[in-house]
PAPALO-536296 format. One line per field, with one value per residue (C-alpha): residue number from 1; residue in three letters; z, y, x. Coordinates in nm, 3 decimals. Example, Ala and Ser with C-alpha at 12.3 -4.5 7.8 and 13.67 -1.06 7.14 Angstrom:
nr <- [1 / 2]
rest <- [ALA / SER]
Z <- [0.780 / 0.714]
Y <- [-0.450 / -0.106]
X <- [1.230 / 1.367]
END
This chain:
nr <- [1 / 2 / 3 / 4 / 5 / 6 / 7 / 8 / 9 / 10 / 11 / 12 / 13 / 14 / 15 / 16 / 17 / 18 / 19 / 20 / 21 / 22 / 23 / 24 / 25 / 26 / 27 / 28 / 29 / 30 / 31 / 32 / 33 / 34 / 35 / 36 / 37 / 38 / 39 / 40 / 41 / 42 / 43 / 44 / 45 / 46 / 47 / 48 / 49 / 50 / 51 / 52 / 53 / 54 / 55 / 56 / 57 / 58 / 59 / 60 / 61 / 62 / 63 / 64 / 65 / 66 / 67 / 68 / 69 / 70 / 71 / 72 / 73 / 74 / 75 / 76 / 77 / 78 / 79 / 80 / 81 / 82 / 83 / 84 / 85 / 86 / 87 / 88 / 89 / 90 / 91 / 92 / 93 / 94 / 95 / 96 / 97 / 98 / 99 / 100 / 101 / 102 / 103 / 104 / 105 / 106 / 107 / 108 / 109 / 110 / 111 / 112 / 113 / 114 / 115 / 116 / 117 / 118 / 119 / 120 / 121 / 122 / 123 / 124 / 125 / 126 / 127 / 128 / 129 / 130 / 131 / 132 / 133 / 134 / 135 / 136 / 137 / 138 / 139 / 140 / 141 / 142 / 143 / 144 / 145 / 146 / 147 / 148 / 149 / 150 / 151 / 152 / 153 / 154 / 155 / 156 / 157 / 158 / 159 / 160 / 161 / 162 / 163 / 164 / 165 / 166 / 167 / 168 / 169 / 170 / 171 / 172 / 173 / 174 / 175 / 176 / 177 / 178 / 179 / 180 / 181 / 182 / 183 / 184 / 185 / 186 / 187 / 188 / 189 / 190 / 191 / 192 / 193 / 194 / 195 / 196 / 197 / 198 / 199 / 200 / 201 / 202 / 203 / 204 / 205 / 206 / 207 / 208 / 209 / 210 / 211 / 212 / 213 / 214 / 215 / 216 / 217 / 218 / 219 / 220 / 221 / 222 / 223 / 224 / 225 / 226 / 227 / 228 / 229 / 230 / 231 / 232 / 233 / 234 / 235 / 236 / 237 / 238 / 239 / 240 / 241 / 242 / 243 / 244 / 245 / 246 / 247 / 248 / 249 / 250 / 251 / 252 / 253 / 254 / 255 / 256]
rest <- [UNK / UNK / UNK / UNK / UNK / UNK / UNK / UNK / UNK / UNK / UNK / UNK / UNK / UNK / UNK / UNK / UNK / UNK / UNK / UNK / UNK / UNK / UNK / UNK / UNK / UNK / UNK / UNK / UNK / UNK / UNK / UNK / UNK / UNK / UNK / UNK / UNK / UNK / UNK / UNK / UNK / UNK / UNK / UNK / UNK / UNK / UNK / UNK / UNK / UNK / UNK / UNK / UNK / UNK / UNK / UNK / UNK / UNK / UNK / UNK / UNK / UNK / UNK / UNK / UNK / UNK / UNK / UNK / UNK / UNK / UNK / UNK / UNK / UNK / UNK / UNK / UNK / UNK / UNK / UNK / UNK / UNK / UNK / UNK / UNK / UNK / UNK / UNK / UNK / UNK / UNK / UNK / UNK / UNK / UNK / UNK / UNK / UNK / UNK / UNK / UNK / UNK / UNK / UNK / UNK / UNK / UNK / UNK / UNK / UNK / UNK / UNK / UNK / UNK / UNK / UNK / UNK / UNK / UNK / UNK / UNK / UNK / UNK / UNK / UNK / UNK / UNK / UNK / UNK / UNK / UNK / UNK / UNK / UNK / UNK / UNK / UNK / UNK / UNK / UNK / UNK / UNK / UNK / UNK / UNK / UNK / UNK / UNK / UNK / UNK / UNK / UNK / UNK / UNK / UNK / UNK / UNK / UNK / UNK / UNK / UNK / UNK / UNK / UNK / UNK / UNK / UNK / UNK / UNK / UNK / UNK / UNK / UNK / UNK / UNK / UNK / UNK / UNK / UNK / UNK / UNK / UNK / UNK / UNK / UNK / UNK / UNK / UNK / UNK / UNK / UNK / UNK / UNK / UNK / UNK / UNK / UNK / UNK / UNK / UNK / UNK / UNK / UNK / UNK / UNK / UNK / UNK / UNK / UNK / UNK / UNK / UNK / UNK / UNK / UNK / UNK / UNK / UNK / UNK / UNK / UNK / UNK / UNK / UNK / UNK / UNK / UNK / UNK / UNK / UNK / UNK / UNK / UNK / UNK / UNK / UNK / UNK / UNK / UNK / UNK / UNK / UNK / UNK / UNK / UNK / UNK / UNK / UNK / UNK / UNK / UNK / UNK / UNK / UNK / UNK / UNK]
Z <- [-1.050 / -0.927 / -1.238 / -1.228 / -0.876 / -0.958 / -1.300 / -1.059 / -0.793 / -1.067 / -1.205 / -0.860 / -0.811 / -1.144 / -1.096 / -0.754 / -0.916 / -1.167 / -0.939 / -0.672 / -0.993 / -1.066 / -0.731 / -0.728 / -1.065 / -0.922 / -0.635 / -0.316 / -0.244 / -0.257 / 0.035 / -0.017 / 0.252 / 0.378 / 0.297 / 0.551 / 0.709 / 0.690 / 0.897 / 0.749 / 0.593 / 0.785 / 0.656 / 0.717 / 0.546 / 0.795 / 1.024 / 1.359 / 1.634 / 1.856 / 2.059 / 2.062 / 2.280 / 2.245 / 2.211 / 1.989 / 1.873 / 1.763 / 1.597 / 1.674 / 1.478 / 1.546 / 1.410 / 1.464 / 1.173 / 1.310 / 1.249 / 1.500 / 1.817 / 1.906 / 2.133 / 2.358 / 2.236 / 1.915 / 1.620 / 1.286 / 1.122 / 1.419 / 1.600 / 1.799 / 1.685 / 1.950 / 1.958 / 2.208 / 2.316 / 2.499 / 2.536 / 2.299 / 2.328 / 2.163 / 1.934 / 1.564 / 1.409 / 1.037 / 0.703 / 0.517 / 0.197 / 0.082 / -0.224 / -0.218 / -0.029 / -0.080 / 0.150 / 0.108 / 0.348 / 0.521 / 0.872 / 1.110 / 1.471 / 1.749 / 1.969 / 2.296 / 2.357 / 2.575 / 2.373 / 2.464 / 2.542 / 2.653 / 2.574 / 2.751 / 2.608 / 2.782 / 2.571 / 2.799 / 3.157 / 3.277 / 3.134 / 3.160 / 2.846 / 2.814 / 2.516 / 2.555 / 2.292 / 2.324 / 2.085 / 2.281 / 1.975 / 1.667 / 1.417 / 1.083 / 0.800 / 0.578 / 0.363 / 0.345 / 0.161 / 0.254 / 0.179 / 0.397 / 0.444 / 0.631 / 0.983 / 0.911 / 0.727 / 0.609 / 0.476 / 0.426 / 0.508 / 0.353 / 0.401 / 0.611 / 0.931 / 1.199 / 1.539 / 1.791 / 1.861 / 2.135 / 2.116 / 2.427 / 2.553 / 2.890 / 2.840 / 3.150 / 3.094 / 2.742 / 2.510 / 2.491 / 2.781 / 2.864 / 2.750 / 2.554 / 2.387 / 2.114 / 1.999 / 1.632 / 1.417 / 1.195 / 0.849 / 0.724 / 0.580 / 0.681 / 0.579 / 0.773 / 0.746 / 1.023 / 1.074 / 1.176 / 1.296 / 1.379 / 1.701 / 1.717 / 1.450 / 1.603 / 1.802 / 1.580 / 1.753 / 1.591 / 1.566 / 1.385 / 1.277 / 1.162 / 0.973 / 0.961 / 0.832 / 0.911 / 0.729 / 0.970 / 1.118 / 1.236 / 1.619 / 1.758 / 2.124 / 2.251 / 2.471 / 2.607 / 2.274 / 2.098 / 1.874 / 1.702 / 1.552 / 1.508 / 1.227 / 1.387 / 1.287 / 1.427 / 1.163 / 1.176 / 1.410 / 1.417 / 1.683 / 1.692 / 1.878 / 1.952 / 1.858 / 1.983 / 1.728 / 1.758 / 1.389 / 1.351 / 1.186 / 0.858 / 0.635 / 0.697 / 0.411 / 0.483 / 0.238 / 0.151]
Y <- [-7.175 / -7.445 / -7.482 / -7.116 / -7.154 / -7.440 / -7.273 / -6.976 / -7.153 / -7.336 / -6.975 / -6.891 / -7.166 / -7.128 / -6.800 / -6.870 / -7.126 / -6.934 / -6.647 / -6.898 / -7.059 / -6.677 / -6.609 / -6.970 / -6.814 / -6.534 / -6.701 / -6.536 / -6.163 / -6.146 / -6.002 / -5.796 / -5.775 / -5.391 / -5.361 / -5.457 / -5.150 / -5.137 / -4.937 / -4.611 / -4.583 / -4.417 / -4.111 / -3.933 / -3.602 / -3.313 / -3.095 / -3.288 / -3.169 / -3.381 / -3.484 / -3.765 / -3.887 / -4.109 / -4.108 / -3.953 / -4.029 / -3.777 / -3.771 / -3.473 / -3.360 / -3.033 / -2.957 / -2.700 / -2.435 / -2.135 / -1.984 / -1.972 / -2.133 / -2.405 / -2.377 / -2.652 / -2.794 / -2.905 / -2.768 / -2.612 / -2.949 / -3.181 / -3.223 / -3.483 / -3.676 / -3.781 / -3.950 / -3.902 / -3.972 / -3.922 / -3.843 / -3.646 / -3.510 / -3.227 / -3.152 / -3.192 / -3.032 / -3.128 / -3.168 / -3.478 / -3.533 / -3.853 / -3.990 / -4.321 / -4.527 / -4.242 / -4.032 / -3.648 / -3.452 / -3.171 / -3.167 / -2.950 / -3.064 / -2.891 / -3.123 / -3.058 / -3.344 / -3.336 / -3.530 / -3.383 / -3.522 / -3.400 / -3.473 / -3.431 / -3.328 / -3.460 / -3.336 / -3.127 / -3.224 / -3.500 / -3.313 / -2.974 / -2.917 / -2.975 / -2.985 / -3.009 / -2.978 / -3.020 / -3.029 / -2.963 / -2.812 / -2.985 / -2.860 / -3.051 / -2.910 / -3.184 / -3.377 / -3.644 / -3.954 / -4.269 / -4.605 / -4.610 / -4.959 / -4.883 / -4.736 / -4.788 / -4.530 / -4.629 / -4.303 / -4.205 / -3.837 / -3.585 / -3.233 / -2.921 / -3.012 / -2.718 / -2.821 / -2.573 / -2.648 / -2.521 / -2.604 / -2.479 / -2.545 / -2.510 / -2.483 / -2.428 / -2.506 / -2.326 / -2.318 / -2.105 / -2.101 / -1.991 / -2.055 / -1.996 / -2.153 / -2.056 / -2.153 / -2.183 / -2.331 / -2.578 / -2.627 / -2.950 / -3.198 / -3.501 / -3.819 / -4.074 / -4.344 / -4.437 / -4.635 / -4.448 / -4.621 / -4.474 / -4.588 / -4.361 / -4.096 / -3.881 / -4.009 / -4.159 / -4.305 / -4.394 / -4.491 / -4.311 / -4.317 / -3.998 / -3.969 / -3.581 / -3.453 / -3.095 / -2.855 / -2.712 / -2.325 / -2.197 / -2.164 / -1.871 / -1.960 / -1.721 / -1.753 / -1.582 / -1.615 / -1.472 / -1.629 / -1.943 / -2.074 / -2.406 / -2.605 / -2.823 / -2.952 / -3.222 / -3.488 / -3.674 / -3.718 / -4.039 / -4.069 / -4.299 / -4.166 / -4.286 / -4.035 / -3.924 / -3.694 / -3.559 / -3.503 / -3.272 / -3.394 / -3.461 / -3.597 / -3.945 / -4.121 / -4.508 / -4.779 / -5.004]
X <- [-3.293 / -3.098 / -2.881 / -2.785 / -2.661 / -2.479 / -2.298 / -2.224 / -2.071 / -1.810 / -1.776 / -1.659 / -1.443 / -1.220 / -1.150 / -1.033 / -0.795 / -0.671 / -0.563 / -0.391 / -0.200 / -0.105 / 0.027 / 0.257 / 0.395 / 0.504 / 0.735 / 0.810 / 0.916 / 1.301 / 1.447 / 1.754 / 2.062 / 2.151 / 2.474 / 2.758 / 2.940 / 3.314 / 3.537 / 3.680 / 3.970 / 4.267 / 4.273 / 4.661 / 4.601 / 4.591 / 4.801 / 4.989 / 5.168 / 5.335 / 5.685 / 5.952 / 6.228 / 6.521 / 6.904 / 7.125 / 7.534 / 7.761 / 8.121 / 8.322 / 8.604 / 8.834 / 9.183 / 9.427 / 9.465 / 9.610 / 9.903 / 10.243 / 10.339 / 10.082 / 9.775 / 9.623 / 9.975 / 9.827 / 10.039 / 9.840 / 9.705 / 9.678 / 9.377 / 9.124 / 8.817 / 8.563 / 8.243 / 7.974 / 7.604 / 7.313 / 6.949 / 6.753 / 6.398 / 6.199 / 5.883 / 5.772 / 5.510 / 5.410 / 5.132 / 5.047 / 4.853 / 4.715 / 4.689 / 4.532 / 4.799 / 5.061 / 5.140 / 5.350 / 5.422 / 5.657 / 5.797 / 6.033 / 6.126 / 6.346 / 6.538 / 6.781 / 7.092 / 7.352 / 7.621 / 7.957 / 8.303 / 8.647 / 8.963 / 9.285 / 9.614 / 9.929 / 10.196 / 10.369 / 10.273 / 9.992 / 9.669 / 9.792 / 9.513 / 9.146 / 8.921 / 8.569 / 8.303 / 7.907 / 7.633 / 7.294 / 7.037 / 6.927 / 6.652 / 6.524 / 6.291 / 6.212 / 6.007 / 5.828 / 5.743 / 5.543 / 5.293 / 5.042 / 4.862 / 4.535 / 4.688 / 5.045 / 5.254 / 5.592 / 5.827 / 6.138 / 6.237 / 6.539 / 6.595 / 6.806 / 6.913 / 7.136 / 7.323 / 7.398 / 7.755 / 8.074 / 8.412 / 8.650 / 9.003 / 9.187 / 9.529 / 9.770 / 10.089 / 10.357 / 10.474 / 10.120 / 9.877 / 9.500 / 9.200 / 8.873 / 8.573 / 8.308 / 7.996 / 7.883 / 7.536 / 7.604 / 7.459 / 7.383 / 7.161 / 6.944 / 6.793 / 6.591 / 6.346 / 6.052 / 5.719 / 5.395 / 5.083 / 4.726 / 4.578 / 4.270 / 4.210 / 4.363 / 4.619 / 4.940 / 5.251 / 5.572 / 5.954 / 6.199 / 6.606 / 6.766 / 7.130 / 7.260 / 7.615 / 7.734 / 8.004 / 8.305 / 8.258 / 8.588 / 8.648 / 8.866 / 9.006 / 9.243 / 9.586 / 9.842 / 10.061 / 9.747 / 9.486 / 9.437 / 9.156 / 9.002 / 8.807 / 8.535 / 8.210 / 7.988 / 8.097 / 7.786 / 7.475 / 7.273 / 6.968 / 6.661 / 6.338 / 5.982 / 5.734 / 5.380 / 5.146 / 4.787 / 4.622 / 4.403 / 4.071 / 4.048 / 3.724 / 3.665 / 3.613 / 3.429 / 3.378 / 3.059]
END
């Protein structure tokens, strides 16, 4: 009896051995990290609304081209070229689409200025003639091109741009008197260049610097000798704005 206790009990023990050696082969559980979260990617695709202010420069250009005795005492081919500034402030509303880090998109903004100047014809007495001539609406549609590098957007812009412009003349003293003004739309085109950045996804704020060029539209300003008309045109506008834009939401798209 004894011996069988004794070659059970070193039964026992051996296979206790053998399963601890078993277990040390095995080695310890690994433990695997939960990935670390990264913040989503900017996304710029979506609709925006928004406004900007800043200032705006304009050339003005207008030339005599009527026929017969002279009005504002400017004779057929002479004429006056101004330039002029001021404030500028109005609204843009637009679509982008992203492609990876490029960005397309299309734009259109309305804008009031006040840039305007006069000019004051001494020919035949000490100012007896005044020219004035304002441009105080500008519109853009345009598109849009642009690298975005997580919340900044870099683009360039091109497209139609129209000016809401007046030309007018006081003339009191001959060979041909009175006065007159009219007020025309300009055609033209546009490019420009700017810098966008995200702050919240939503809200984007940006700078911006715009180039536009305009055809002439003929002006008819009557006198007392009759009517003579008047090529002007805005010769250029250049104006540089800071902008404000909501986007509306768009799928967020995070990374791991």
């Amino acid at each position: 009896m004894r011996n069988k206790l004794i070659a059970a009990f070193a039964c026992t023990t051996a296979l206790v051995s053998t399963g601890a050696a078993s277990a040390a082969d095995l080695g310890a559980r690994p433990y695997t990290k939960a990935p670390a979260y990264i913040e989503p990617l900017f996304n710029w695709t979506g609709f925006y609304v928004g406004g900007h202010i800043g200032g705006a420069w304009t050339n003005e250009q207008f030339i005599n081209n009527g026929i017969g005795a002279p009005f504002g005492d400017l004779t057929p081919g002479q004429g006056y070229r101004q330039r002029g500034s001021g404030i500028m402030g109005g609204a843009q509303i637009g679509y982008n689409w992203q492609a990876n880090n490029y960005v397309f998109g299309m734009e259109g903004t309305i804008s009031g200025l006040n840039n305007k100047g006069t000019v004051v014809n001494s020919a035949f007495g000490a100012g007896d003639d005044v020219f004035s001539w304002r441009a105080n609406v500008l519109a853009t549609v345009v598109g849009r091109a642009g690298f975005a590098v997580q919340n900044n957007l870099f683009y360039i812009k091109g497209g139609y741009a129209g000016v809401n412009n007046r030309l007018s003349v006081t003339d009191t003293v001959g060979p041909a008197t009175g006065n007159g003004g009219q007020t025309h739309w300009a055609n033209g085109w546009t490019v420009g260049a700017g810098w966008e950045y995200g702050i919240t996804r939503n809200w984007i704020v940006g700078l911006e610097y715009n180039y536009a060029a305009f055809g002439s539209q003929t002006y008819q300003l009557g006198g007392t000798s009759g009517n003579y008309t008047f090529d002007a045109k805005p010769r250029d506008i250049q104006w540089a704005v800071v902008r404000a834009s909501y986007k509306f939401d768009a799928p967020v798209v995070g990374r791991y």
